[in-house]
N, C-alpha and C positions, 0 to 999 in steps of 0.2 A: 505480583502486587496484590494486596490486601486494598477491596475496596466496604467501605463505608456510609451508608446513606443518615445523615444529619436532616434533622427536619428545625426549623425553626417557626416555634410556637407563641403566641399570643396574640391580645388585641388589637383592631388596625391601630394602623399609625405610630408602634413603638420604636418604629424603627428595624424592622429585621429586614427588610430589604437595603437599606442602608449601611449595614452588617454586614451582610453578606458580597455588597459592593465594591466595601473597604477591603473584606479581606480577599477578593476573588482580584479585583483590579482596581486597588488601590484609589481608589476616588470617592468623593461625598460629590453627592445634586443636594441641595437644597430645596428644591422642588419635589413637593409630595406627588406619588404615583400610587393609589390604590394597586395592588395585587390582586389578579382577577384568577382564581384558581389553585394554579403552584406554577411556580420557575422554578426550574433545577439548570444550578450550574454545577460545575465540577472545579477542583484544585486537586493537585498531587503535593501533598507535605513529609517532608521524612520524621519517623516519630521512632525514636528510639534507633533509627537506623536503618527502619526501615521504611520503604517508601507506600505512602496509602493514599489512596486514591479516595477524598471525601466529597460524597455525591449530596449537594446540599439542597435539601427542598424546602424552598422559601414559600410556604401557604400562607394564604391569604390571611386577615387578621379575622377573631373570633369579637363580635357584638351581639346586642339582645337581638340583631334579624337572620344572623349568620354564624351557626356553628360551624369549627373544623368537622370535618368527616373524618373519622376514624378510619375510614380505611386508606386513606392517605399516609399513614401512619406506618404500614403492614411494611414488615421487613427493616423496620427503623432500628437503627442502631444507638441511637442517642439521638438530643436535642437538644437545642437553646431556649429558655423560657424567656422570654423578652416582656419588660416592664420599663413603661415610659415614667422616668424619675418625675416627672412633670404635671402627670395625670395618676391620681392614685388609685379610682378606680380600675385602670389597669395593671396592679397589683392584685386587687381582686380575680380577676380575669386569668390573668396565670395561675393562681392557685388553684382555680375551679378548673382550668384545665390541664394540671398537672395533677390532680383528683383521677380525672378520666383518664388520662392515660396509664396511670396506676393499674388504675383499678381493670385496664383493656389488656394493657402490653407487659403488665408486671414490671420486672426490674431491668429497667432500661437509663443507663448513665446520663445525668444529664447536669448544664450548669444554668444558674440562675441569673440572668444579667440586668443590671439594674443600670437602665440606657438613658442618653444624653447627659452624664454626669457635667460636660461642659457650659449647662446647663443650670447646677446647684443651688444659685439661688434664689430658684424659680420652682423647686422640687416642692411635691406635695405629702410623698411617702416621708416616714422616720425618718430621722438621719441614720439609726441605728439598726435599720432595716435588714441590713447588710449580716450585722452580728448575729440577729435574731434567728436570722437562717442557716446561718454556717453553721452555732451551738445545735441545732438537728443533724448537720452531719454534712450539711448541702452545701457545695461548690457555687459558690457566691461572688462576683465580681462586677462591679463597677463599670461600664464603659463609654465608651462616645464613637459612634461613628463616625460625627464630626472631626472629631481630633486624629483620632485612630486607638486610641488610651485603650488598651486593654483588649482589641480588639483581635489579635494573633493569640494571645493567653489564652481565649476565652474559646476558641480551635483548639489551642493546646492543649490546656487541660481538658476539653471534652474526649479528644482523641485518645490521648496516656487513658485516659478512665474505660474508654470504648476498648483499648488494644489489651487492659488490663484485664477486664470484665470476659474478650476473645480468649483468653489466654488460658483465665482459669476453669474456662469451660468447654474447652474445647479437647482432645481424646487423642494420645501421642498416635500419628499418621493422619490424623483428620485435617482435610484443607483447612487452612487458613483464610480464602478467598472467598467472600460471600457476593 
């Protein structure tokens, strides 16, 4: 089994603990819970056929009192950038910390989720926000915890890009299993 460690990235309150709810056991709380540190939970998904083990480290949200810690990061395989469609300056906040990890971990697969689209029309960011990012190249999608909208995709396509990324760098006999 191929396992994977997912960090989910950005400011509090975007919702990635609500993310990662839906997609671990199927549920939304309504009720906000600060994240105090990381939770890591685990799911097993089959991606292409095969079975991968995605270790998901839900850290806490990044504001002016509290940066993420890079070394939280160490051994990451991808990530979810989480931005609350709601609050705009938490688009700022992803982009500054999609900056830093850049510029830490180099090229590491990741998508961009532009959250509580259930939401819409109440949203702060562009409407076209979406487009803006995906013409750079970027895995761009839409979701809701609430609903569930997009929220299996937005695993999917980061895994295909993470098993993609293993694939083309890795050395014929070299494990597979990190």
């Amino acid at each position: 089994m191929i396992t994977q460690k997912i960090c989910m990235l950005g400011s509090f309150s975007v919702g990635k603990t609500s993310l990662v709810r839906r997609f671990v056991e199927r549920i939304f709380f309504d009720k906000y819970h600060t994240t105090i540190g990381v939770k890591v939970d685990k799911k097993t998904v089959p991606v292409n056929n095969t079975p991968v083990e995605l270790a998901l480290w839900d850290i806490y949200g990044e504001d002016d009192y509290q940066k993420v810690k890079m070394m939280y990061l160490r051994g990451m395989h991808g990530y979810l950038l989480v931005v609350d469609g709601t609050r705009r300056q938490t688009l700022d906040v992803a982009l500054a910390l999609n900056d830093k990890v850049t510029q830490t971990i180099r090229d590491v697969p990741f998508v961009l989720l532009l959250n509580k689209c259930d939401l819409a029309d109440q949203w702060e960011i562009e409407p076209d926000t979406d487009k803006t990012y995906a013409a750079k190249g970027w895995q761009v999608l839409r979701t809701s915890a609430k609903t569930g909208e997009n929220v299996d995709e937005a695993f999917s396509q980061l895994s295909l890009a993470m098993l993609a990324k293993m694939n083309s760098t890795s050395s014929p006999g070299e494990s597979r299993s990190t």
